[in-house]
VEXTORFI-671275 format. One record per residue: x, y, z of N, C-alpha, C, CB in turn; residue in one letter. Coordinates in Angstrom, 3 decimals. Glycine has a CB too. Example, Ala and Ser with C-alpha at 12.3 -4.5 7.8 and 13.67 -1.06 7.14 Angstrom:
# VEXTORFI-671275
      n_u      n_v      n_w     ca_u     ca_v     ca_w      c_u      c_v      c_w     cb_u     cb_v     cb_w rest
   13.190   -5.690    7.800   12.300   -4.500    7.800   13.200   -3.300    7.800   11.308   -4.473    9.046    a
   12.850   -2.250    7.080   13.670   -1.060    7.140   12.900    0.030    7.870   14.084   -0.598    5.725    s
END
This chain:
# VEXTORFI-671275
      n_u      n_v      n_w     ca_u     ca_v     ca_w      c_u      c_v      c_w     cb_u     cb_v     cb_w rest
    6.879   21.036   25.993    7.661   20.681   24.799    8.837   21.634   24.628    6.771   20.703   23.536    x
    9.885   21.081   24.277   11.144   21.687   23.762   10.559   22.923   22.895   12.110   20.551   22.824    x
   11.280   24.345   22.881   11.017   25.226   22.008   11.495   25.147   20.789   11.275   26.198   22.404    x
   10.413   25.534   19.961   10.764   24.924   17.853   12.035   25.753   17.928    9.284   25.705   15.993    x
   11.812   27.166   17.566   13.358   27.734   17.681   14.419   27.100   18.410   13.379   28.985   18.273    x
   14.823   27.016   19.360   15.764   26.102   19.715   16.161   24.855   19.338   15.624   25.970   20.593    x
   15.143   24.061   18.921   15.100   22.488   18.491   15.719   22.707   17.072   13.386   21.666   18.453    x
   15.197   23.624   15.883   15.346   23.591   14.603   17.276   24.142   14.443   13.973   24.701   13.879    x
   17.499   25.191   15.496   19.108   25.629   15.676   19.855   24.734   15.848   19.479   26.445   16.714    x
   19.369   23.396   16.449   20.180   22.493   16.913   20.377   21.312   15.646   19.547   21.967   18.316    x
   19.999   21.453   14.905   19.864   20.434   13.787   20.960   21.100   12.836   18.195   20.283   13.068    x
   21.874   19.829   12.003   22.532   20.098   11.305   21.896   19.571    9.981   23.672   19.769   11.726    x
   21.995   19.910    8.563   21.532   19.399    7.817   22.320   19.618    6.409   20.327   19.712    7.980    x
   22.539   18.356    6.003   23.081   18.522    4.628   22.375   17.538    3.357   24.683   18.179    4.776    x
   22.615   18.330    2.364   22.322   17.223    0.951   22.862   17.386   -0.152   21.018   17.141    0.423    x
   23.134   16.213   -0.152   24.096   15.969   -1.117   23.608   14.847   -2.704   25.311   15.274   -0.108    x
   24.666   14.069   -2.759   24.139   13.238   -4.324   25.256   11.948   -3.743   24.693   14.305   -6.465    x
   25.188   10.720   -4.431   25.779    9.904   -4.614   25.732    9.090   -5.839   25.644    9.455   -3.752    x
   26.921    8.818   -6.665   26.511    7.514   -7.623   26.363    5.906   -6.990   27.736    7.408   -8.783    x
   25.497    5.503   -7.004   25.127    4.090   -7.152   25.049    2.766   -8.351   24.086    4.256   -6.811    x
   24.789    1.648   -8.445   24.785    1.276   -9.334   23.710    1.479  -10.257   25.059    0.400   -9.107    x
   22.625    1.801   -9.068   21.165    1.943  -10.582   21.416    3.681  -10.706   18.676    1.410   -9.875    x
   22.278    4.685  -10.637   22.362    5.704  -10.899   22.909    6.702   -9.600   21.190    5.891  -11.474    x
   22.166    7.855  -10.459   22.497    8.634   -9.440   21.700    8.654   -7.783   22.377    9.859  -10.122    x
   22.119    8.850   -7.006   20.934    9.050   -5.973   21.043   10.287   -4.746   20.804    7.583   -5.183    x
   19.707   10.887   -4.143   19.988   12.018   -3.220   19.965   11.383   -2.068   19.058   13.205   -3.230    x
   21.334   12.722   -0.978   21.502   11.760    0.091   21.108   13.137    1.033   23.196   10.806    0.274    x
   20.327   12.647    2.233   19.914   13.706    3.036   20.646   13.040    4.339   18.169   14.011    3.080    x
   21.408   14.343    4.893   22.736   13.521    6.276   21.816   14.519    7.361   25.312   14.095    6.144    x
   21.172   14.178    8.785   20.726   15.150    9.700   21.204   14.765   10.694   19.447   15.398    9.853    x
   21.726   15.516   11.639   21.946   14.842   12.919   21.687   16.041   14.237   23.623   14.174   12.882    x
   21.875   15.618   15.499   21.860   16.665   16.381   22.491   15.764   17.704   20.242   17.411   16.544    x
   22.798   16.578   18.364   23.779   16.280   20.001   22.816   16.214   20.967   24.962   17.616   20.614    x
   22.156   14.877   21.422   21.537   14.868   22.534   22.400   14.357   24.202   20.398   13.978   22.075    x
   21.989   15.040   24.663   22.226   15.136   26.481   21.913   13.503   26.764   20.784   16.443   27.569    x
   22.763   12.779   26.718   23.080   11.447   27.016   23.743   10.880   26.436   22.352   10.774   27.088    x
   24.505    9.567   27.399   25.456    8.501   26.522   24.901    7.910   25.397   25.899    7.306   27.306    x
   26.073    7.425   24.705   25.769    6.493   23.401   25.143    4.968   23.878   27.354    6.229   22.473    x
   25.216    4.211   25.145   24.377    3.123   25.544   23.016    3.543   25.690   24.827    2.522   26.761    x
   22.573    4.783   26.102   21.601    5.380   26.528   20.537    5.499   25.341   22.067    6.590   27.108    x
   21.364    6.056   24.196   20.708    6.001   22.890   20.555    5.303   21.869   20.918    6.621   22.438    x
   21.686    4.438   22.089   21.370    3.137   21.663   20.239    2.557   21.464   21.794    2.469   22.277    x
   19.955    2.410   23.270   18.617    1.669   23.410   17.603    2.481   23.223   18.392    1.038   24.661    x
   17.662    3.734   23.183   16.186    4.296   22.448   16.039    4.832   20.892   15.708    5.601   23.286    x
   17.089    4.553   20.318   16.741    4.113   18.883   16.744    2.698   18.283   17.572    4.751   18.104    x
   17.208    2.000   19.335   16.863    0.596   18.600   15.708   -0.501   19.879   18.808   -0.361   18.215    x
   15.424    0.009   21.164   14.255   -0.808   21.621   12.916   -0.223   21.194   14.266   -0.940   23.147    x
   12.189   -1.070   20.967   10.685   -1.029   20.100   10.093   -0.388   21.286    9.798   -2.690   19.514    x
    9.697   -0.598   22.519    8.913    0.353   23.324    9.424    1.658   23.523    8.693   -0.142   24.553    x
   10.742    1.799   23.268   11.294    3.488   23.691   11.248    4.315   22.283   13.222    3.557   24.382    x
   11.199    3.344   21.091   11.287    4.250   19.684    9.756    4.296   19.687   12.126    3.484   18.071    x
    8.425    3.926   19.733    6.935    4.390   19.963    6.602    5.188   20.991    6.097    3.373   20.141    x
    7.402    5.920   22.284    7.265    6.757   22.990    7.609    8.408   22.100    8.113    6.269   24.172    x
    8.518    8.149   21.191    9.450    9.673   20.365    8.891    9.442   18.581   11.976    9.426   20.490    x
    8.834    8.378   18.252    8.499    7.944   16.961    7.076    7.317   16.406    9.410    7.075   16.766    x
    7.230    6.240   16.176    6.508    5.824   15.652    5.983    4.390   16.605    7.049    5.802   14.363    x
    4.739    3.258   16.552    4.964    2.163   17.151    5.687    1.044   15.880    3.500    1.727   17.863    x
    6.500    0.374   16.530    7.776   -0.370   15.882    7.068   -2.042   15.622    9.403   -0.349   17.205    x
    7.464   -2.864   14.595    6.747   -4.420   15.135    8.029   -5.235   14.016    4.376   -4.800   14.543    x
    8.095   -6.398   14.452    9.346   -6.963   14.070   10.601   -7.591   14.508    9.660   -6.347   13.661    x
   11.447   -7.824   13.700   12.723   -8.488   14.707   14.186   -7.065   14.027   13.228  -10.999   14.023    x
   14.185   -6.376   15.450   15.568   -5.780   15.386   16.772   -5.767   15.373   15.706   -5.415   15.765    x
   17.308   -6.726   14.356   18.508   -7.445   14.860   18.980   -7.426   12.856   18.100   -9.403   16.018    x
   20.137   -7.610   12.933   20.802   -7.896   11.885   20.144   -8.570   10.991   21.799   -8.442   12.143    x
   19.481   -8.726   10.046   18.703   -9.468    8.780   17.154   -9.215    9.211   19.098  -11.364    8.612    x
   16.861   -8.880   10.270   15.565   -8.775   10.791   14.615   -7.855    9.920   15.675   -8.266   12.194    x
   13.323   -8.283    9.908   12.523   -7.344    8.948   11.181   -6.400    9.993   11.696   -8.559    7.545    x
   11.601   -5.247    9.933   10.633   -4.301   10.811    9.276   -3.509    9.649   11.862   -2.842   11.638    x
    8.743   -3.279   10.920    7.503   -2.582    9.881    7.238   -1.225   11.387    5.511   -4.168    9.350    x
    7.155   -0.764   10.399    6.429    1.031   11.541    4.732    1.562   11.166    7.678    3.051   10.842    x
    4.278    1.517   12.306    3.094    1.153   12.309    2.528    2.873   11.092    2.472    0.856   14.275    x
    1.874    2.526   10.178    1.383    3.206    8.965    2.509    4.261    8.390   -0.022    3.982    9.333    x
    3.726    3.557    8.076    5.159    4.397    7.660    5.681    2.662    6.939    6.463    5.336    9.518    x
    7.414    3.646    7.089    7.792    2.101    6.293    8.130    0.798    7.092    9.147    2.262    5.391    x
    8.720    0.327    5.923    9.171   -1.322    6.925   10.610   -1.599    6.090    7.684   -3.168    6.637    x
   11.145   -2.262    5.973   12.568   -3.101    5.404   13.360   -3.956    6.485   13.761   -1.956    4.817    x
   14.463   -4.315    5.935   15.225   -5.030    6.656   16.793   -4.403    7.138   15.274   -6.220    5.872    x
   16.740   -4.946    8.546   18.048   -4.436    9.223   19.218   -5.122    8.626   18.064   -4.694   10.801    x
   20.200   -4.054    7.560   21.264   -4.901    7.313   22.440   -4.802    7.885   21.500   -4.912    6.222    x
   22.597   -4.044    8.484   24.035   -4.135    9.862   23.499   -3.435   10.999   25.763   -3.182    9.471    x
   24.182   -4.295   11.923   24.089   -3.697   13.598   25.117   -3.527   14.203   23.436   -4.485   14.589    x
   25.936   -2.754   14.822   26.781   -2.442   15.245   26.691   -1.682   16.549   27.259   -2.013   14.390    x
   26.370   -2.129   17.295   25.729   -1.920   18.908   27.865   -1.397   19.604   24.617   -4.353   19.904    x
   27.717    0.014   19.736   26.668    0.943   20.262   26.533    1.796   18.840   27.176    1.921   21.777    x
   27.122    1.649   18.014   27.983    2.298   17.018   26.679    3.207   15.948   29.054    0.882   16.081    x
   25.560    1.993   15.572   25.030    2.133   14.366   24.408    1.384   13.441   25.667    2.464   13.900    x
   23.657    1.155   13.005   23.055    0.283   11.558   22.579    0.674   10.876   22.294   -0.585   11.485    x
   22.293   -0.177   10.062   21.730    0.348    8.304   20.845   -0.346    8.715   22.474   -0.020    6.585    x
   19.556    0.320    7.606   18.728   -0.847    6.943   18.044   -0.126    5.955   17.676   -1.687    7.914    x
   17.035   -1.141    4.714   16.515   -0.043    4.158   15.024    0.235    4.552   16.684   -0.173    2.759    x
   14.642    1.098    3.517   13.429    2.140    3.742   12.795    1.804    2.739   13.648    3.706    3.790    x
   11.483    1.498    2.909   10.497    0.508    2.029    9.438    1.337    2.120   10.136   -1.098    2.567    x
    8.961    2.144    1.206    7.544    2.564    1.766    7.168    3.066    0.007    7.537    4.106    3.357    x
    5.733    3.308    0.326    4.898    3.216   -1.397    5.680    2.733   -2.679    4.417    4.833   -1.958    x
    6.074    1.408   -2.398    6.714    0.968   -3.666    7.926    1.114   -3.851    6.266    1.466   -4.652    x
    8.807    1.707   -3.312    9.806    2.346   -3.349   10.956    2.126   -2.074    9.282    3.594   -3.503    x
   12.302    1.674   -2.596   13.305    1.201   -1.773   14.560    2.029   -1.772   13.593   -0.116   -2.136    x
   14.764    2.829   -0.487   15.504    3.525   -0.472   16.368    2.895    1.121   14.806    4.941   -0.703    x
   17.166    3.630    1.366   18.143    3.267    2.543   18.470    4.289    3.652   19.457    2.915    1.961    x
   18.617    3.593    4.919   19.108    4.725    5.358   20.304    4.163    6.871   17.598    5.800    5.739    x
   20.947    4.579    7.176   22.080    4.760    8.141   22.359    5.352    9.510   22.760    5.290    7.587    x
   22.227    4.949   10.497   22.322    5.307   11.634   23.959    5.437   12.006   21.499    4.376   12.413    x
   24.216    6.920   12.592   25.575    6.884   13.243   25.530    7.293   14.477   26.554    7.636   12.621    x
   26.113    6.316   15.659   26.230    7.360   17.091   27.642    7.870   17.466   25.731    6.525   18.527    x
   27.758    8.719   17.529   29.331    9.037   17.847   29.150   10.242   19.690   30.203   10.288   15.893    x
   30.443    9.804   20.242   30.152   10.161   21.669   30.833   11.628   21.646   30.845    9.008   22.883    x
   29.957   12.421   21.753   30.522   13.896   22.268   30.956   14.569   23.194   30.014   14.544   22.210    x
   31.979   14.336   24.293   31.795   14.583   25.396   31.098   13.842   26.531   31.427   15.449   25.229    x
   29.782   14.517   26.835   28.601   13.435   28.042   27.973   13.132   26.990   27.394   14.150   29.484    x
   27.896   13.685   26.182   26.827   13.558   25.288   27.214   12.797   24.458   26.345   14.616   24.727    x
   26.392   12.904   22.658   26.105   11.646   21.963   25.036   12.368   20.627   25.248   10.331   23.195    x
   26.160   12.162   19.715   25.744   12.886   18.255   24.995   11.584   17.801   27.211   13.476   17.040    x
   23.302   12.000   16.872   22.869   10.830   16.571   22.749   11.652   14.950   21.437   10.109   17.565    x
   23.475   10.663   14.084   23.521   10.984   12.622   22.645   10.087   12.099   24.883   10.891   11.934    x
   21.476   10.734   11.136   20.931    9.921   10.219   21.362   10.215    8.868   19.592    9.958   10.318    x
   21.492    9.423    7.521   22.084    9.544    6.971   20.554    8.740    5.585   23.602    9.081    7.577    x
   20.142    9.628    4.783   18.876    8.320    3.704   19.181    9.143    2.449   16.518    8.250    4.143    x
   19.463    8.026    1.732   20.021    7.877    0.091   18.640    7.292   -0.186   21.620    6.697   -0.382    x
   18.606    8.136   -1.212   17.045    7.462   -2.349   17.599    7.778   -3.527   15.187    8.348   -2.288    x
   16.701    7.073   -4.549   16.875    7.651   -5.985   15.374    8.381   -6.190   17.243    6.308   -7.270    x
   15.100    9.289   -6.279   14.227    9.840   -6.759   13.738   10.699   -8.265   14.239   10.318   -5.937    x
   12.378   10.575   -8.380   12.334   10.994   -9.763   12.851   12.430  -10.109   10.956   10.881  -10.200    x
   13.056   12.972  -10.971   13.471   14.499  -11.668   12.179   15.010  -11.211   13.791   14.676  -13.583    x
   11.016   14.907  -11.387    9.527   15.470  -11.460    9.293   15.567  -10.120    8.364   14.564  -12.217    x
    9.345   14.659   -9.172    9.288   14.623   -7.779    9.504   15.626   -6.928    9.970   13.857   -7.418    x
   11.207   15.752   -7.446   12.775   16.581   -6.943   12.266   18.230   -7.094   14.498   16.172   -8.328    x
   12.043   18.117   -8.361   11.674   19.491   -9.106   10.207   19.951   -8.029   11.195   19.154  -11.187    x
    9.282   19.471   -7.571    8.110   20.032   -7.057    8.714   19.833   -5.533    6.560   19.237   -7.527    x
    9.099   19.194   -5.143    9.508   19.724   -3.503   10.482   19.635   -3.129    9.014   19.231   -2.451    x
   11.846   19.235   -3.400   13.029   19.128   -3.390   13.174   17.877   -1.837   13.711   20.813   -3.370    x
   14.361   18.596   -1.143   14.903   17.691    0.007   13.788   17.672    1.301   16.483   18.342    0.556    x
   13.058   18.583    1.208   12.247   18.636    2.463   11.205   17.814    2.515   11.747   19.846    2.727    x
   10.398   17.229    1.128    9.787   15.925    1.506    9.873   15.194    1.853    9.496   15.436    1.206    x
   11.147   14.543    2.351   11.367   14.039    3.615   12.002   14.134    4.420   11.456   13.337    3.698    x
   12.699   15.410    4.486   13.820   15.949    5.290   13.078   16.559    6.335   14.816   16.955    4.551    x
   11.822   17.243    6.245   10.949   17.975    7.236   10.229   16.751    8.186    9.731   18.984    6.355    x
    9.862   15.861    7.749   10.268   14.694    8.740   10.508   13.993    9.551   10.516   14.463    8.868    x
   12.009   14.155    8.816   13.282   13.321    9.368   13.234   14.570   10.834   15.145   13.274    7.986    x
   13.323   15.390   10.493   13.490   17.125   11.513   12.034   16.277   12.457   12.915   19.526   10.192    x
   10.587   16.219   12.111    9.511   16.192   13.154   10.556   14.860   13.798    7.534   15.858   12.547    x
   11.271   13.872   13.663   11.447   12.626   14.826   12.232   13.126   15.246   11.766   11.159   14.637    x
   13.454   13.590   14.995   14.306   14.447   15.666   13.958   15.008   16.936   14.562   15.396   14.908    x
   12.993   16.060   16.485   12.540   17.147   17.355   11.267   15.804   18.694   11.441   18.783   15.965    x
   10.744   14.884   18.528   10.309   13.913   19.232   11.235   13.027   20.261    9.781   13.199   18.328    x
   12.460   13.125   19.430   13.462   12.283   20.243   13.874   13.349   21.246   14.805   11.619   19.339    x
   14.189   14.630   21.082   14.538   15.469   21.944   14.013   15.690   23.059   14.585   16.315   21.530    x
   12.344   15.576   22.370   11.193   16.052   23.391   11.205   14.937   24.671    9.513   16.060   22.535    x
   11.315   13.610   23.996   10.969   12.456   24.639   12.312   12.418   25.811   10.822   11.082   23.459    x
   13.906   12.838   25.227   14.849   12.759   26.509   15.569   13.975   26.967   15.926   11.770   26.288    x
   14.002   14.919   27.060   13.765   16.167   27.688   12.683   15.797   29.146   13.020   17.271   26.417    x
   12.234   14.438   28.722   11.014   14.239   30.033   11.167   12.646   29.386    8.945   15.331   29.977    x
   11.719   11.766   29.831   11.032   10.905   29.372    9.597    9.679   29.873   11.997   10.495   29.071    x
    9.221   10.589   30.723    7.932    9.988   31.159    6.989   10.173   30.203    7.422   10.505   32.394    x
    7.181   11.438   29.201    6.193   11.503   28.269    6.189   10.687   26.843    6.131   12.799   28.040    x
    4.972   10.839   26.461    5.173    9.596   24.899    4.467   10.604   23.899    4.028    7.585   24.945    x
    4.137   10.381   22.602    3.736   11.265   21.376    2.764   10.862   21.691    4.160   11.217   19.914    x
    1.722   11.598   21.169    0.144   11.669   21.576   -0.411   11.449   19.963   -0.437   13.443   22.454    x
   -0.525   10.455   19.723   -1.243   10.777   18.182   -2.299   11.853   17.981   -2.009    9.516   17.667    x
   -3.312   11.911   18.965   -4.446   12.615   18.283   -3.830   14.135   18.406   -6.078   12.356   19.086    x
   -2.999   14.450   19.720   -2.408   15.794   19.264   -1.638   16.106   17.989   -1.574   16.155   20.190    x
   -0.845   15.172   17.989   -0.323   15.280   16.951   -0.722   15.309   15.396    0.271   14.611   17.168    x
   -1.896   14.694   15.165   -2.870   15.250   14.356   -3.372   16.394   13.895   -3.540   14.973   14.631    x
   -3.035   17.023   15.104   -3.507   18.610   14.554   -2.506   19.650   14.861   -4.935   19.186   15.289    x
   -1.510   19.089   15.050   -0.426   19.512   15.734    0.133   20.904   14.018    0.865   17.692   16.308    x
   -0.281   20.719   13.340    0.054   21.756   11.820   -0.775   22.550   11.836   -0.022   21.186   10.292    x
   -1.787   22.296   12.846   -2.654   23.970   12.989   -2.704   24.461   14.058   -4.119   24.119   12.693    x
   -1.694   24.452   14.638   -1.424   25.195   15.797   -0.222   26.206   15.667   -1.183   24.239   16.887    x
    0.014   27.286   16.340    1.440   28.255   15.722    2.413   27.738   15.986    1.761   29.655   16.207    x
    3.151   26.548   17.269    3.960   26.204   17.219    4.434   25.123   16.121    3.975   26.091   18.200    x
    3.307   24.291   15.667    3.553   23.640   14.749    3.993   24.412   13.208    2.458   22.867   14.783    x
    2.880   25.198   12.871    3.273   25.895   11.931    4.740   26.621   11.923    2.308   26.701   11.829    x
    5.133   27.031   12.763    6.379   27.618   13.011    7.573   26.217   12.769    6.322   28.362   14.708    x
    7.401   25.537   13.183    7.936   24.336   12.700    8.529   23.974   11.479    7.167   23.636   12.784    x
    7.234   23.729   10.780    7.265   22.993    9.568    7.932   24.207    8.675    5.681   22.375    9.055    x
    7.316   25.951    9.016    8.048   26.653    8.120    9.317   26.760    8.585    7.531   27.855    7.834    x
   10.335   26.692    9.537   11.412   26.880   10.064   12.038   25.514    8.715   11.412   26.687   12.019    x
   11.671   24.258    9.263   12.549   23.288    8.750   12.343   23.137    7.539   12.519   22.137    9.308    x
   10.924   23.771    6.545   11.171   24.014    5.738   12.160   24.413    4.671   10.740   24.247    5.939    x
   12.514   25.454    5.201   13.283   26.845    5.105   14.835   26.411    4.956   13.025   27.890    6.584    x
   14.897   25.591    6.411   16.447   24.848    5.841   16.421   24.094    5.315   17.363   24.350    6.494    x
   15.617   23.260    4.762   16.002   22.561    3.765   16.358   22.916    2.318   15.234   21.854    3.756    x
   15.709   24.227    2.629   15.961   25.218    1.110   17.139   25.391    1.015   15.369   26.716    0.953    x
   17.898   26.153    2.254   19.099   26.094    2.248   19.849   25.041    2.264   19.380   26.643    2.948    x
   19.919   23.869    2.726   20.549   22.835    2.282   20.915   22.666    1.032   19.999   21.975    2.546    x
   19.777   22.332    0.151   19.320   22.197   -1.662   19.904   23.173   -2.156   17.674   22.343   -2.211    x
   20.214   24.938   -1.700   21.183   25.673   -2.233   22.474   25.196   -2.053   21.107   26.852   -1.811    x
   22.641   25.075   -1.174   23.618   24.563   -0.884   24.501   24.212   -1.920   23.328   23.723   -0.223    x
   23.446   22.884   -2.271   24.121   21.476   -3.122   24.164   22.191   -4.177   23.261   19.897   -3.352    x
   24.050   23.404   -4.754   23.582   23.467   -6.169   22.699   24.147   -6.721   23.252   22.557   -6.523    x
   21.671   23.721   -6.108   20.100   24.111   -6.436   19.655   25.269   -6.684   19.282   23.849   -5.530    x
   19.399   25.776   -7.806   19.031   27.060   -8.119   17.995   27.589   -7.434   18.772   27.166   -9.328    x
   18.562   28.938   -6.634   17.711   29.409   -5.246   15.692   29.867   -5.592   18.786   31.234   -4.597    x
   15.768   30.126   -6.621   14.340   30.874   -7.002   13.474   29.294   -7.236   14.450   32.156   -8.785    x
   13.624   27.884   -7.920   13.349   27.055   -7.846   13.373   26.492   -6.459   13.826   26.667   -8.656    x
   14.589   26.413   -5.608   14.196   25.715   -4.577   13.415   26.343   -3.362   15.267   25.171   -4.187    x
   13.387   27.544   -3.736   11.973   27.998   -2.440   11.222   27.866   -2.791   11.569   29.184   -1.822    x
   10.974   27.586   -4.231    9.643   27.570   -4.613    9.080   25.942   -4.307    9.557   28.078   -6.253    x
   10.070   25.201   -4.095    9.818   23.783   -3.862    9.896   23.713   -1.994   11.166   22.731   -4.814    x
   10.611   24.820   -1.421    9.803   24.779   -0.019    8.869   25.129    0.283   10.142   25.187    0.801    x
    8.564   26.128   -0.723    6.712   26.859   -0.543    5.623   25.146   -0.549    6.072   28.321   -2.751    x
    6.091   24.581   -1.592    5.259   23.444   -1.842    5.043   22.631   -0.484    5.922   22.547   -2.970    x
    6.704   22.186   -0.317    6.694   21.102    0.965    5.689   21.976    2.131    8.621   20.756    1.702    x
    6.186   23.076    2.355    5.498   23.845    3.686    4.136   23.375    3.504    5.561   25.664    3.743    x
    3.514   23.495    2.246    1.727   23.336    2.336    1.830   22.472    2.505    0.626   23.532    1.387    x
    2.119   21.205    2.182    1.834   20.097    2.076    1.763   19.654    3.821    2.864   19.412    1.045    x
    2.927   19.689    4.171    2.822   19.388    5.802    1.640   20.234    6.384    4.308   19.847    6.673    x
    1.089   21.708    6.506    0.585   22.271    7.120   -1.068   22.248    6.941    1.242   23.247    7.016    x
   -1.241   21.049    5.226   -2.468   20.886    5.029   -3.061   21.934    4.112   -3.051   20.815    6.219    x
   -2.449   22.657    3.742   -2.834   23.514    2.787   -2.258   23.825    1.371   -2.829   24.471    3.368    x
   -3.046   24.207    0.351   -3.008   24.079   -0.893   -1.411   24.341   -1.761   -4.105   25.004   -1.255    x
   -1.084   23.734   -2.036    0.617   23.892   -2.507    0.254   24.952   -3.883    1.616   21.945   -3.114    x
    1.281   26.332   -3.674    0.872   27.224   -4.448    1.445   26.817   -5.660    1.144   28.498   -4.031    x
    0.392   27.353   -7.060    0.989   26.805   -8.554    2.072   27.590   -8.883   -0.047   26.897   -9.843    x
END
């Protein structure tokens, strides 16, 4: 596997806010420069057997209006495709409809893959873990996609991955991307003594252990 230190350096991460019509909403932008063309990545963020080798298993129709489901994650519908470029669609999961944005832009040999997910989320939510509840994440597929077109003979192992938060590389992980997400949330604003205290939270939560009061 790709080394966490290296993988987590390579990630850019920002958050921000947007107005919408039902209000305000938070926007989490991540991206990183992988070692291949934009046809190349194309097809392994949008074919269903190459996104269940780095991600998740995929079921559905991938295509413009098409409605996907990810096997025990979310589902919604693809609302633009723009082959090699990018699509939207949204993000459907516990009740809740949020969006998110794919950008590929060509770097050289390479090939910047931007994700981009606007939610509205509650004040109460925000306040107990800030951007990293799903920004830490967004960082584990990342760091899968890397792994996967670092070798791609290999695929995610669920049952490792299961325990993959009690192991030191994992742990090192989750607290690394933790951590920036704190900094991100300062970033935006976020008053620094509150938002570590809302990465302390996210960190347990991923690592399985008790989120401190």
């Amino acid at each position: 596997m790709i080394d966490v230190n290296h993988q987590i350096s390579q990630v850019r991460r920002q958050q921000g806010r947007r107005t919408l019509e039902a209000g305000e909403a938070r926007v989490q932008t991540i991206s990183q420069v992988y070692d291949t063309d934009i046809e190349d990545l194309w097809d392994v963020v949008t074919n269903p057997e190459r996104i269940a080798r780095w991600f998740l298993p995929v079921e559905g129709e991938l295509k413009e209006g098409g409605r996907y489901q990810l096997t025990g994650n979310a589902g919604g519908t693809v609302t633009r495709c723009d082959r090699p470029s990018g699509y939207s669609a949204t993000w459907e999961f516990a009740d809740q409809v949020s969006w998110i944005e794919v950008r590929l832009t060509p770097e050289g040999d390479s090939t910047r893959f931007e994700l981009e997910h606007v939610a509205h989320v509650a004040d109460e939510w925000w306040d107990q873990f800030g951007p990293g509840a799903t920004g830490v994440g967004w960082d584990g597929g990342f760091y899968g996609l890397a792994n996967y077109l670092a070798d791609p003979a290999t695929a995610v192992n669920p049952e490792s991955m299961a325990t993959w938060h009690e192991t030191p590389e994992g742990r090192s992980f989750y607290r690394q991307s933790s951590d920036a997400w704190v900094e991100a949330s300062i970033a935006d604003g976020a008053d620094p003594v509150a938002a570590k205290a809302a990465g302390e939270r996210t960190y347990a939560f991923y690592t399985g252990q008790e989120a401190p009061s």
